[in-house]
VOROBA-434202 format. One record per residue (C-alpha): residue number from 1; residue in three letters; x, y, z. Coordinates in Angstrom, 3 decimals, padded with zeros to 6 digits. Each point is the difference from the previous one (the first is absolute). Example, Ala and Ser with C-alpha at 12.3 -4.5 7.8 and 13.67 -1.06 7.14 Angstrom:
<site seq="1" type="ALA" x="012.300" y="-004.500" z="007.800"/>
<site seq="2" type="SER" x="001.370" y="003.440" z="-000.660"/>
***
This chain:
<site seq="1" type="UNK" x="-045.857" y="-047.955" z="013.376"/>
<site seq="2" type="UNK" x="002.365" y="001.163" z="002.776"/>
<site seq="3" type="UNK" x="-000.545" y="-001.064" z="003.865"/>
<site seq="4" type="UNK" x="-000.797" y="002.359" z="003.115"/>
<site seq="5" type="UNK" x="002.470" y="-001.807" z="001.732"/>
<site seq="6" type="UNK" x="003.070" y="-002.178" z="-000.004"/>
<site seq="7" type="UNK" x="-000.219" y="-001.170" z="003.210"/>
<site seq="8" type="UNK" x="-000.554" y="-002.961" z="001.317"/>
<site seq="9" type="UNK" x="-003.976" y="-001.407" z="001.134"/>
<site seq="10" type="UNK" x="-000.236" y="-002.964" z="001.688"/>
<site seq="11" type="UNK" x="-004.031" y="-001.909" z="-000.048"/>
<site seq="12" type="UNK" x="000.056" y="-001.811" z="002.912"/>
<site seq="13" type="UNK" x="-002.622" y="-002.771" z="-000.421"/>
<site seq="14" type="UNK" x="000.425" y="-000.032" z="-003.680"/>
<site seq="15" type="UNK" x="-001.081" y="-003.541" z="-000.081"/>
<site seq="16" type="UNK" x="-003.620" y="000.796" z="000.488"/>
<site seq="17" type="UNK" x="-002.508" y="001.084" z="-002.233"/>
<site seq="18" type="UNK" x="-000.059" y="003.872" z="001.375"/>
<site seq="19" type="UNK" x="003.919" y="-000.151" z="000.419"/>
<site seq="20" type="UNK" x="-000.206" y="-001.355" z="-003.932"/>
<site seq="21" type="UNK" x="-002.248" y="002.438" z="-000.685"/>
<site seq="22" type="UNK" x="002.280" y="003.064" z="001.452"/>
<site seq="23" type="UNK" x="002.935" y="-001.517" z="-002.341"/>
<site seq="24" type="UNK" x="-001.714" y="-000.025" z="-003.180"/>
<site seq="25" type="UNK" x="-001.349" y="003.707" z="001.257"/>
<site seq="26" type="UNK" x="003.268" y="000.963" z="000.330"/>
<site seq="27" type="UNK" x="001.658" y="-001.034" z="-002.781"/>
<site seq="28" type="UNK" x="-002.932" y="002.004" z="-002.189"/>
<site seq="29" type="UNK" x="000.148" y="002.744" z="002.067"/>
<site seq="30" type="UNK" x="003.806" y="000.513" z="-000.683"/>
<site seq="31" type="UNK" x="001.224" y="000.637" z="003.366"/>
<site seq="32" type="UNK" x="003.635" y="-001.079" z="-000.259"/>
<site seq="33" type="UNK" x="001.235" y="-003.145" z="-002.067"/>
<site seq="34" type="UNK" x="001.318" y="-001.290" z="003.282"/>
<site seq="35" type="UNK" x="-002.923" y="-002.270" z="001.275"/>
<site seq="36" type="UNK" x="000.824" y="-002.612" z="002.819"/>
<site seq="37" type="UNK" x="-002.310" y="-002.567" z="001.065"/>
<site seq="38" type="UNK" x="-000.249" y="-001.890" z="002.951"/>
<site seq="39" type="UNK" x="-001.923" y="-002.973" z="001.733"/>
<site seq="40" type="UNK" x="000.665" y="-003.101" z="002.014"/>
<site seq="41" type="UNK" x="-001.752" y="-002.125" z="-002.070"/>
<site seq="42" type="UNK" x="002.825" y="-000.165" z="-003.293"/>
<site seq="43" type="UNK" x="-002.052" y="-002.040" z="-002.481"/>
<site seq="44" type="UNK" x="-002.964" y="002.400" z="000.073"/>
<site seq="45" type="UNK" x="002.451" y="003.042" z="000.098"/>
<site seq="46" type="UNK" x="002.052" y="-001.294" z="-003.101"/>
<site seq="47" type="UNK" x="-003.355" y="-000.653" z="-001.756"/>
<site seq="48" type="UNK" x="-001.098" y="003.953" z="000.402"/>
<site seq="49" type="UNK" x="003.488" y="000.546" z="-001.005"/>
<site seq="50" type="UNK" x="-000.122" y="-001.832" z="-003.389"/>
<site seq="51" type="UNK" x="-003.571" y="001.703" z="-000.723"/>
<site seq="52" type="UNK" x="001.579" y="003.261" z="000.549"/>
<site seq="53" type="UNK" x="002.809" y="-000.975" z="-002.330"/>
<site seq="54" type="UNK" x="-002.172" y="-001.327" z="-002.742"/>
<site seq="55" type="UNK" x="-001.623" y="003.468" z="000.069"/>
<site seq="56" type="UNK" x="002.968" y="001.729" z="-001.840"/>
<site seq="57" type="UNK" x="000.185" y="002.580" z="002.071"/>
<site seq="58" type="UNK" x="002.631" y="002.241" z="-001.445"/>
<site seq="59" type="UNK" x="003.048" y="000.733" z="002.060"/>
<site seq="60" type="UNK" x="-000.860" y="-001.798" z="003.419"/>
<site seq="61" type="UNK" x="002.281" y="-000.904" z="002.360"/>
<site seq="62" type="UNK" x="-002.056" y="-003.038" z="001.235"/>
<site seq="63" type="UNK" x="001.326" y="-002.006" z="003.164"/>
<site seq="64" type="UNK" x="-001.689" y="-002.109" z="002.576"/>
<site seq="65" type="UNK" x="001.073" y="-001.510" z="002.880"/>
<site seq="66" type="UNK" x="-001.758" y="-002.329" z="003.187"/>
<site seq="67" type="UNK" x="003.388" y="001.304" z="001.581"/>
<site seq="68" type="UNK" x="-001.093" y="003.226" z="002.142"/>
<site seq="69" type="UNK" x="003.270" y="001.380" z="000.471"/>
<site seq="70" type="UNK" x="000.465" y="000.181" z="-003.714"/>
<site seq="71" type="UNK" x="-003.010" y="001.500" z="000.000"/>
<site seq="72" type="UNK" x="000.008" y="002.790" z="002.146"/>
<site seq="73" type="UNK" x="003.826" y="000.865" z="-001.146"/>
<site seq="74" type="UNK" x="-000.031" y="002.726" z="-001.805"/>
<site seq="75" type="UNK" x="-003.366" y="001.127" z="000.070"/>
<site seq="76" type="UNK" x="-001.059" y="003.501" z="000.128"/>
<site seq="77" type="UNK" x="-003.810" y="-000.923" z="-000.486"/>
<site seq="78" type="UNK" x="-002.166" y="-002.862" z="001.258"/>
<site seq="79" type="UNK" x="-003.294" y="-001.187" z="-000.173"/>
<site seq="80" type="UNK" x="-001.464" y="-002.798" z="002.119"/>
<site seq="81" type="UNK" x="-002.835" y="-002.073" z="-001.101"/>
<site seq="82" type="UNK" x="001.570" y="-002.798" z="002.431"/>
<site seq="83" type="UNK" x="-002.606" y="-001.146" z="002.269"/>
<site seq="84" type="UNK" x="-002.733" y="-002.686" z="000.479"/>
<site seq="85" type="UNK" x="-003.108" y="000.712" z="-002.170"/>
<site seq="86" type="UNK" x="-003.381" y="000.887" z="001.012"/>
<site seq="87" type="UNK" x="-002.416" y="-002.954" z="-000.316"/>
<site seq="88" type="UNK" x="-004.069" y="-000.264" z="-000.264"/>
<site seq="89" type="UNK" x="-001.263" y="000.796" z="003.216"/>
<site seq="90" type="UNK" x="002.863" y="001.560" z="001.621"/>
<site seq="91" type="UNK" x="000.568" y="003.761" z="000.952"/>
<site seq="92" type="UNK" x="003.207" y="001.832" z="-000.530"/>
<site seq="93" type="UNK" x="000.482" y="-000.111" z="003.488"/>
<site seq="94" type="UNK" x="000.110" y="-003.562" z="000.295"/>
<site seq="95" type="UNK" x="003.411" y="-000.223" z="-001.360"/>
<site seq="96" type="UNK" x="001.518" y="002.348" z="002.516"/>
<site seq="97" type="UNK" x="002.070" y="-002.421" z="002.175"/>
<site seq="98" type="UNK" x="001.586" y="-002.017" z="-003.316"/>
<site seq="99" type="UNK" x="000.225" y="002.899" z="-002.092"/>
<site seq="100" type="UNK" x="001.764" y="002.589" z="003.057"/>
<site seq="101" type="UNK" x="002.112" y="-002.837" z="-000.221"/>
<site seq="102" type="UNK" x="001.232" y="000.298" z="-003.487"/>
<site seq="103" type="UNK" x="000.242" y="003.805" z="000.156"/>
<site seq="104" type="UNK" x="001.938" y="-000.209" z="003.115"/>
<site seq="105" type="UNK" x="002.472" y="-001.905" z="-001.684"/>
<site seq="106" type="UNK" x="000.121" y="001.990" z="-002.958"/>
<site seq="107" type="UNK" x="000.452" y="002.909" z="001.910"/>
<site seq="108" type="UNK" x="002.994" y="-001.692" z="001.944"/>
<site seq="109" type="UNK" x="001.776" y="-000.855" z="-003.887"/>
<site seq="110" type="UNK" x="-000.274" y="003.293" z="-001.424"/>
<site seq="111" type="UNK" x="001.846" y="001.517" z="003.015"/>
<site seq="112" type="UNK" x="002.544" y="-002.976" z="-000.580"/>
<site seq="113" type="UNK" x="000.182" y="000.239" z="-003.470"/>
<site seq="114" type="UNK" x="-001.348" y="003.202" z="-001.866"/>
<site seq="115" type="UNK" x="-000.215" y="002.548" z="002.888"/>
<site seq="116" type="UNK" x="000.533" y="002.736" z="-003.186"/>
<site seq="117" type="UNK" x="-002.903" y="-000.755" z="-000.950"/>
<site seq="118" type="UNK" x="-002.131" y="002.927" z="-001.844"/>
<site seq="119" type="UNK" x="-003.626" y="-001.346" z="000.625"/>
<site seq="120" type="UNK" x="-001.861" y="-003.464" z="000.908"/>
<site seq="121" type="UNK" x="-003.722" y="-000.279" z="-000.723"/>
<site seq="122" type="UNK" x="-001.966" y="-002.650" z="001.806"/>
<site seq="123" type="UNK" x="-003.090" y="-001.184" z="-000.884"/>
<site seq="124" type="UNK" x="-000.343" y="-003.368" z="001.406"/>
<site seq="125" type="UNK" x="-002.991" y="000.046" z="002.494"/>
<site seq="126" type="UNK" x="-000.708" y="000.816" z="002.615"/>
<site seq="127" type="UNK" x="001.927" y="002.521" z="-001.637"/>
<site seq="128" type="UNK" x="-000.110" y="003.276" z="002.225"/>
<site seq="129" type="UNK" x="001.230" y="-002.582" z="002.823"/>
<site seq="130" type="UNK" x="002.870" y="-002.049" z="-001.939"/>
<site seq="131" type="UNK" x="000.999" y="004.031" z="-001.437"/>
<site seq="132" type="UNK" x="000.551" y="000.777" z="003.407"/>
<site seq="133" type="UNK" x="001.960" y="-002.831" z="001.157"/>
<site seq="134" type="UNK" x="002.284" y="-000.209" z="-003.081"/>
<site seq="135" type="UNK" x="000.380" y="003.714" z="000.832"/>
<site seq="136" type="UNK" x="000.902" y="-000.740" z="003.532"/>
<site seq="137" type="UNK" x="002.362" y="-002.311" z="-000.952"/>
<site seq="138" type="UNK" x="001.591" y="001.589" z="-002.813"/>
<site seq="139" type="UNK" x="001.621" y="002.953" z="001.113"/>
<site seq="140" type="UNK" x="-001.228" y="001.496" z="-002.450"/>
<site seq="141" type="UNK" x="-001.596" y="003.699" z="000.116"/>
<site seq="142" type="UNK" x="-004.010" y="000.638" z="000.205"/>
<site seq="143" type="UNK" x="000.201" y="001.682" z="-003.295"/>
<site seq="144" type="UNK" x="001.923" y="-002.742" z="-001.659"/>
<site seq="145" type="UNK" x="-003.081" y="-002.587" z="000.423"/>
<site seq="146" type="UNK" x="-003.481" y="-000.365" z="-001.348"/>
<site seq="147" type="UNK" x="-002.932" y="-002.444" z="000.135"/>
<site seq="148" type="UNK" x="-002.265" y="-000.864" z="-002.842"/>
<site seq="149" type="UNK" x="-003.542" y="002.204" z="001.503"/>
<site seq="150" type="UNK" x="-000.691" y="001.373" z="-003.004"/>
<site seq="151" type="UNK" x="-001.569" y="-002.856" z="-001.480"/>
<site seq="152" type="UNK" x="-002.968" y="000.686" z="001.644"/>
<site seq="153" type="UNK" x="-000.634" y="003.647" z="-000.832"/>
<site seq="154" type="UNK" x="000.525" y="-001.398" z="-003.616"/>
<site seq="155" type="UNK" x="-002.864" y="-002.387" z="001.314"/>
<site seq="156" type="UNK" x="-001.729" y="003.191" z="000.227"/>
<site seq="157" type="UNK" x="-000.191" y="001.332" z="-002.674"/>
<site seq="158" type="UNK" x="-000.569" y="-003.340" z="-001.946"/>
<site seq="159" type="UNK" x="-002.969" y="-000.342" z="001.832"/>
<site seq="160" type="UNK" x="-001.567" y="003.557" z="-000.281"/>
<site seq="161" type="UNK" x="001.131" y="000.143" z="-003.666"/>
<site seq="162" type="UNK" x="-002.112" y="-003.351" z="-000.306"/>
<site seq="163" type="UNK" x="-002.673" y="001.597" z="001.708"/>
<site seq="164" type="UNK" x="-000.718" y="002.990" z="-001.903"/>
<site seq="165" type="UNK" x="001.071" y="-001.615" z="-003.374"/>
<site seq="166" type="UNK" x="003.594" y="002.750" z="-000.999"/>
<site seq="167" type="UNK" x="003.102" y="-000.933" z="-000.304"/>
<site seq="168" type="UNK" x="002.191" y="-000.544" z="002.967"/>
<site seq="169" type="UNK" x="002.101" y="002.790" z="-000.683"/>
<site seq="170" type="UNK" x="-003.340" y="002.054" z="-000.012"/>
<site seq="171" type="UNK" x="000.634" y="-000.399" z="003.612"/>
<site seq="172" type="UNK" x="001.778" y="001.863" z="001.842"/>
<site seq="173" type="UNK" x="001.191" y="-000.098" z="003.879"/>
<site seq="174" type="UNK" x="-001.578" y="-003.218" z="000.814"/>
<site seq="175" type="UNK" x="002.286" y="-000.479" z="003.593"/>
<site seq="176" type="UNK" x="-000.306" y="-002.524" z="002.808"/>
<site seq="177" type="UNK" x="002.397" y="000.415" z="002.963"/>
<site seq="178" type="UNK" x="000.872" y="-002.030" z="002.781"/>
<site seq="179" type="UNK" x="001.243" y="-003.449" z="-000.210"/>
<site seq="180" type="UNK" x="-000.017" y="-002.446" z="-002.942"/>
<site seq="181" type="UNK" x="-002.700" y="-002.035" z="001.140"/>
<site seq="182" type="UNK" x="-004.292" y="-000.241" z="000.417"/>
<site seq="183" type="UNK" x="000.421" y="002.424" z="003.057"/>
<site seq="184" type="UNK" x="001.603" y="002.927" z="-002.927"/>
<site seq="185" type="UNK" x="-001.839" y="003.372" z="000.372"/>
<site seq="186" type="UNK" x="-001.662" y="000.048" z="-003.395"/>
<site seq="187" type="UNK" x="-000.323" y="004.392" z="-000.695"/>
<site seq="188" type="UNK" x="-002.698" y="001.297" z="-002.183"/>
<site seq="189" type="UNK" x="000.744" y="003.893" z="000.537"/>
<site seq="190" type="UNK" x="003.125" y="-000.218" z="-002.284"/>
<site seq="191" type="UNK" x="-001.441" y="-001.204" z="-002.884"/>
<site seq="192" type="UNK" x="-001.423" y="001.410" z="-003.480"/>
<site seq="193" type="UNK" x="-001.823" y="-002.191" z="-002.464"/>
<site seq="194" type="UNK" x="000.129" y="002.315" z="-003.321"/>
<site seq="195" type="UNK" x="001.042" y="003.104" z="002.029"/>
<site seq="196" type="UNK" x="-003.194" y="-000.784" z="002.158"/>
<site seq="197" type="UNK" x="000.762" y="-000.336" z="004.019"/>
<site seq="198" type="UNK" x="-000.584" y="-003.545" z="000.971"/>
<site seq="199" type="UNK" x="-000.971" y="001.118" z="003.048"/>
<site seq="200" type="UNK" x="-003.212" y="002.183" z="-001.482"/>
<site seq="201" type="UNK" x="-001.364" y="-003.337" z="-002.164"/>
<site seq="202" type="UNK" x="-000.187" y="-002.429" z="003.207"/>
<site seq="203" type="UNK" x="-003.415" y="000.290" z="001.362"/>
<site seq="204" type="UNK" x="-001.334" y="000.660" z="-003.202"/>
<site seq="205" type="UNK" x="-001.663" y="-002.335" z="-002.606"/>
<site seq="206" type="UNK" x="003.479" y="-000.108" z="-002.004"/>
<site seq="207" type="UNK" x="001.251" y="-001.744" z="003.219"/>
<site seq="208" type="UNK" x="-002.774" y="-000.484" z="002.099"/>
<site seq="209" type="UNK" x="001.509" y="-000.512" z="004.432"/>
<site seq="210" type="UNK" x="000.062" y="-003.320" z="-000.138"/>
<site seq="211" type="UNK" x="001.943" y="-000.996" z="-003.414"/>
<site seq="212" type="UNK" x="002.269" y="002.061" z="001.119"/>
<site seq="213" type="UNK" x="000.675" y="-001.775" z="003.521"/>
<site seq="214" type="UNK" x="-000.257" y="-003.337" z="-002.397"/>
<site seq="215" type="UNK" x="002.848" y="001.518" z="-002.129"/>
<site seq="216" type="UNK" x="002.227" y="000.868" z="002.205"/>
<site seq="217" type="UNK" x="-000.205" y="-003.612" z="001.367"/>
<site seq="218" type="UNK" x="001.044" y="-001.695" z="-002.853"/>
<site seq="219" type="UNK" x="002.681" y="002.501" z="000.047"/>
<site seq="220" type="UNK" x="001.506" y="-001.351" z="003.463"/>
<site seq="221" type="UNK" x="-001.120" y="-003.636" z="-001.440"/>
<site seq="222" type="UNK" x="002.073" y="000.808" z="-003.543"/>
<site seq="223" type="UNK" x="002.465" y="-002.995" z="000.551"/>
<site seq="224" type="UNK" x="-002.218" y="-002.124" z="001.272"/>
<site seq="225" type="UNK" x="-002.176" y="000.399" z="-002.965"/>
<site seq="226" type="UNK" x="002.892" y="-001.121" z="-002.225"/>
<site seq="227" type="UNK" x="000.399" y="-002.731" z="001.864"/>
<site seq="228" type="UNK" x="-003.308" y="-001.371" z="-000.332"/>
<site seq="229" type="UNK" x="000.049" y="000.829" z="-003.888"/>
<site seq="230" type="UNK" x="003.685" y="-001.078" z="-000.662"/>
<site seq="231" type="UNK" x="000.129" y="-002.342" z="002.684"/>
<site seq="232" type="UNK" x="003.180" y="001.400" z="000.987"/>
<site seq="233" type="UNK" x="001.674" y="003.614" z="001.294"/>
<site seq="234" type="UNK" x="-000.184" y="002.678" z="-002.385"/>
<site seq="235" type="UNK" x="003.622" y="000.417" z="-001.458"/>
<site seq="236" type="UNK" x="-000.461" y="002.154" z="-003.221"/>
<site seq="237" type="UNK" x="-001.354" y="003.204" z="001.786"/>
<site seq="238" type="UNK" x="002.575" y="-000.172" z="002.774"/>
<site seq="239" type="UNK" x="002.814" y="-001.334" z="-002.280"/>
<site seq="240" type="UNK" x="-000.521" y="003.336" z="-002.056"/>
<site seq="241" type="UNK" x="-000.780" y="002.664" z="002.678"/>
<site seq="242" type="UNK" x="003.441" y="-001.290" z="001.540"/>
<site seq="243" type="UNK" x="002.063" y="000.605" z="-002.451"/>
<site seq="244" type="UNK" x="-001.346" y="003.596" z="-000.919"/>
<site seq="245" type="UNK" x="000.809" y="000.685" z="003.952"/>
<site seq="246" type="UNK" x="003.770" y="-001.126" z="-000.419"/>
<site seq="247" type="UNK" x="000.118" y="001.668" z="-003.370"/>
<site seq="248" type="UNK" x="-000.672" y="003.127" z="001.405"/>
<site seq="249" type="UNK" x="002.560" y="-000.548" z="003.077"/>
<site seq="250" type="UNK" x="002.564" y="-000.885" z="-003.384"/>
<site seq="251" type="UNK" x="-000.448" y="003.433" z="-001.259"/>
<site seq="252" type="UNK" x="-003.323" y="-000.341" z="-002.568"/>
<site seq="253" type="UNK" x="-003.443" y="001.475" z="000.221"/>
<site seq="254" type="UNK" x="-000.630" y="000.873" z="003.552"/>
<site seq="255" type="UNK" x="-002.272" y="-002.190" z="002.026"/>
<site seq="256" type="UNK" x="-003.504" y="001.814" z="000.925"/>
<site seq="257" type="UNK" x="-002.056" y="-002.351" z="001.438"/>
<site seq="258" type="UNK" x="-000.169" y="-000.718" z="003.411"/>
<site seq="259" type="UNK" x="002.571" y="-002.211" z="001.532"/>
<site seq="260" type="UNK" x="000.580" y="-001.691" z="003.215"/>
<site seq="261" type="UNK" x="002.984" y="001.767" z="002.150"/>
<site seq="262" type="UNK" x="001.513" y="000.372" z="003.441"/>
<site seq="263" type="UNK" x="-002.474" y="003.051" z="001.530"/>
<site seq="264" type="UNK" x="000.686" y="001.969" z="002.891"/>
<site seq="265" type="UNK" x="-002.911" y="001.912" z="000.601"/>
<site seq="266" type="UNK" x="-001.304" y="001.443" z="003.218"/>
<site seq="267" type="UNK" x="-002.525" y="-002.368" z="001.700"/>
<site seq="268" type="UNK" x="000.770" y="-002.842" z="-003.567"/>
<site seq="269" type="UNK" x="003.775" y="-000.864" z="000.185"/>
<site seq="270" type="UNK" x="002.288" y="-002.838" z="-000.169"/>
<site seq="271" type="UNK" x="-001.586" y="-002.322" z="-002.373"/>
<site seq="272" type="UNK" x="000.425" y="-000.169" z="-003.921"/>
<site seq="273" type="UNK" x="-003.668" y="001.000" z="-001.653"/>
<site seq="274" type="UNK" x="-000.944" y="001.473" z="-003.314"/>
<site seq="275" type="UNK" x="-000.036" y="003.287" z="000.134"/>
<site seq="276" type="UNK" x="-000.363" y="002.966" z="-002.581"/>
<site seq="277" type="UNK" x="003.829" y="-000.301" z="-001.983"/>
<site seq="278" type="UNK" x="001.892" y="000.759" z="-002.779"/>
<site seq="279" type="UNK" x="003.229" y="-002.616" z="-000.643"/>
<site seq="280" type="UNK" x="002.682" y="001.875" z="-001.921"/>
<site seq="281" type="UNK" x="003.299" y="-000.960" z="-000.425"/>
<site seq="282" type="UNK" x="000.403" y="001.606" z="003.914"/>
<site seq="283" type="UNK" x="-001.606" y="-002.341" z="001.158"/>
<site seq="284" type="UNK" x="-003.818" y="-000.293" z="001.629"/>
<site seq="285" type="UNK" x="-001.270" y="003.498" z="001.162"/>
<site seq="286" type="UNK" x="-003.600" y="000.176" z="001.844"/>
<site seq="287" type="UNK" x="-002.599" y="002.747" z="000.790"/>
<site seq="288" type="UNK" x="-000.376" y="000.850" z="003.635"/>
<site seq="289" type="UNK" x="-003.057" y="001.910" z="-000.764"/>
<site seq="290" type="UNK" x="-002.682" y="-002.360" z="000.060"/>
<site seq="291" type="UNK" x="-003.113" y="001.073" z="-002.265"/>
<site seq="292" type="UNK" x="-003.227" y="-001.874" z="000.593"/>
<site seq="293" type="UNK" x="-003.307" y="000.434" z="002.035"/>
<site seq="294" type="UNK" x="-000.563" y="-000.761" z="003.282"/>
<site seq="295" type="UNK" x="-001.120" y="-003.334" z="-000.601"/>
<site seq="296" type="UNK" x="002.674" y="-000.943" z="-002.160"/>
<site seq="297" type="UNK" x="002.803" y="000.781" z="001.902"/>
<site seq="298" type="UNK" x="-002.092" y="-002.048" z="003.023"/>
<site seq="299" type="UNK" x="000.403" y="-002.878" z="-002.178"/>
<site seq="300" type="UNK" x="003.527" y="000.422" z="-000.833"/>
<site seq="301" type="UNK" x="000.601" y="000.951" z="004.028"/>
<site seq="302" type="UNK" x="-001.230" y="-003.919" z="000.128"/>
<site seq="303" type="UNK" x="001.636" y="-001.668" z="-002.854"/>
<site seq="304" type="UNK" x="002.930" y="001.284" z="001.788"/>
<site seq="305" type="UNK" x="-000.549" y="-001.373" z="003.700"/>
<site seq="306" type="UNK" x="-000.608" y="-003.459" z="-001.870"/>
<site seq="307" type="UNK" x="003.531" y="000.508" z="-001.224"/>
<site seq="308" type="UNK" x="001.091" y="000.769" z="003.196"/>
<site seq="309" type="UNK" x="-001.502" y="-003.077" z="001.031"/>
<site seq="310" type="UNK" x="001.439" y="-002.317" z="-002.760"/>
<site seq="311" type="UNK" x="003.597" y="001.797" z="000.872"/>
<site seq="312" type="UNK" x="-000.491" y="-000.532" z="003.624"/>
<site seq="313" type="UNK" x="-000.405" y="-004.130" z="-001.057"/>
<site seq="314" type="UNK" x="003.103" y="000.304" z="-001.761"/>
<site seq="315" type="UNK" x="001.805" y="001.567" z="003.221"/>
<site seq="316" type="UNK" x="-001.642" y="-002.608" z="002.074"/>
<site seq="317" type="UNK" x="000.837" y="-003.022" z="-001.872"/>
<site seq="318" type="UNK" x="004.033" y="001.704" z="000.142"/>
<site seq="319" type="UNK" x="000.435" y="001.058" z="-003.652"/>
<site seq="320" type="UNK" x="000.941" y="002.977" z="000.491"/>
<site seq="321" type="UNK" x="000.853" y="001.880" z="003.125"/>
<site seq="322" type="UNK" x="-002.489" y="002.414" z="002.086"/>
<site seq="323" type="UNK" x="-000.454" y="003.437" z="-001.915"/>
<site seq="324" type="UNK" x="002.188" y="001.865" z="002.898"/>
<site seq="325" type="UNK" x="003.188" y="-002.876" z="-001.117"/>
<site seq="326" type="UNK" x="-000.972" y="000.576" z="-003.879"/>
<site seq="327" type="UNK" x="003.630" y="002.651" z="-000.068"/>
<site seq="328" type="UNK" x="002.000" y="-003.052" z="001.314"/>
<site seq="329" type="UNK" x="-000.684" y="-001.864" z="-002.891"/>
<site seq="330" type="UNK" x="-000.265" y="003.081" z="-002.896"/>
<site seq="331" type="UNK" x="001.353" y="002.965" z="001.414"/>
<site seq="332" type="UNK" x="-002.067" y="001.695" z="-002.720"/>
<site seq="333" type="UNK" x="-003.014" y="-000.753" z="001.150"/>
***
């Protein structure tokens, strides 16, 4: 079996059970035998390591490194799992100042040390707010960047398939918008269940009003739900959805669900939010022409102030600079 790609993908984070995860994904996947791996914490990192090696993976290129420099050298694609987890009882948003932190930093090495980068995909949380700041940082273009958002339209769909007893791929344009977080914009009008418009069965007694409104809330609670069955983060679902993001940035099957990007829209700009994209090997590419009701793009007008808010936090506590200083720091941006 032949690779998309022979260039070089760095897992930042790799250490960890979703950065572990995104390896092994990888490595099946075939996206290019040269895999590096990084994370402070070597012992743990040399252990995913050897459990990739004893896979047999034929013709990988595996390295790993707690050395960031190495890391970063070279690489044309990264993906960053690197932050502090999400614990029982704790929102996304409570690991804004520690985590901002981290992509901050991150942001500052891959000017230093990969600014040739192709694409970075961040998906440690809150991650609409550390996508930005890495962003920021980086130097990198708006295209060249994406958060992990589409986790919970595939929420969606889980759900409704669940619901109405088909198969998940039964249905089809299950979307939420906004930021990756409980205040998402969950859309119904999108949607078909078995060619059926979702948006005709709600309010009916295949989904009375008010299962639906309970649905969509254990949507926006998804990862907390894992937590309380797992007792930890989820890491398989955003370990996988990941690497099929970078994939498509390396050249494979393009990306179609929605992803969180850089949008500059009139009256919603200057934050990174999941929006309706394709990744391709051009990078991230959203639609500017918002389809939805009048109610749904209400919701997503909010999801996106409490962005605003979360970024604002992030400005205030001197992360990154005021929006009107971002070009001082990315002259892409």
């Amino acid at each position: 079996m032949s690779f998309i790609s022979q260039d070089k993908l760095t897992i930042v984070g790799a250490g960890g059970m979703i950065g572990s995860n995104m390896a092994q994904t990888a490595a099946m996947m075939r996206l290019t035998p040269n895999i590096c791996l990084y994370d402070p914490f070597l012992q743990g990192l040399e252990g995913v390591a050897e459990e990739i090696r004893h896979c047999g993976f034929e013709g990988l290129n595996l390295t790993f490194t707690s050395c960031i420099k190495e890391a970063l050298t070279g690489a044309k694609y990264i993906v960053s799992s690197g932050g502090a987890p999400r614990k029982e009882g704790m929102t996304r948003e409570d690991l804004l100042k520690g985590n901002c932190e981290i992509a901050a930093q991150l942001g500052k090495d891959i000017k230093t040390y990969c600014p040739d980068v192709k694409h970075v995909v961040i998906i440690f949380n809150p991650a609409d707010i550390t996508g930005l700041v890495a962003l920021i940082h980086s130097g990198l273009k708006p295209s060249q960047l994406t958060t992990l958002a589409a986790l919970d339209s595939t929420r969606l769909q889980s759900e409704l398939a669940k619901h109405f007893g088909v198969q998940q791929s039964q249905v089809v344009g299950a979307r939420t918008y906004g930021g990756h977080g409980e205040a998402m914009a969950v859309f119904a009008s999108t949607a078909t269940i078995s060619g059926e418009p979702l948006s005709k069965l709600i309010g009916t007694d295949k989904l009375p009003t008010e299962e639906w409104e309970a649905l969509k809330k254990r949507v926006t609670q998804g990862g907390a739900n894992i937590i309380k069955l797992r007792g930890r983060s989820s890491f398989q679902s955003p370990s996988y959805v990941s690497i099929e993001m970078i994939a498509a940035a390396m050249g494979g099957k393009p990306f179609h669900w929605p992803a969180g990007c850089m949008v500059q829209l009139p009256g919603m700009d200057n934050v990174v939010m999941g929006m309706e994209t394709i990744i391709d090997k051009d990078g991230v590419h959203y639609s500017s022409d918002l389809k939805g009701t009048q109610e749904e793009l209400v919701a997503l007008k909010k999801s996106y102030d409490h962005l605003v808010h979360m970024r604002d936090e992030v400005i205030s506590m001197g992360i990154i600079p005021a929006v009107a200083d971002w070009k001082t720091v990315n002259p892409n941006l």
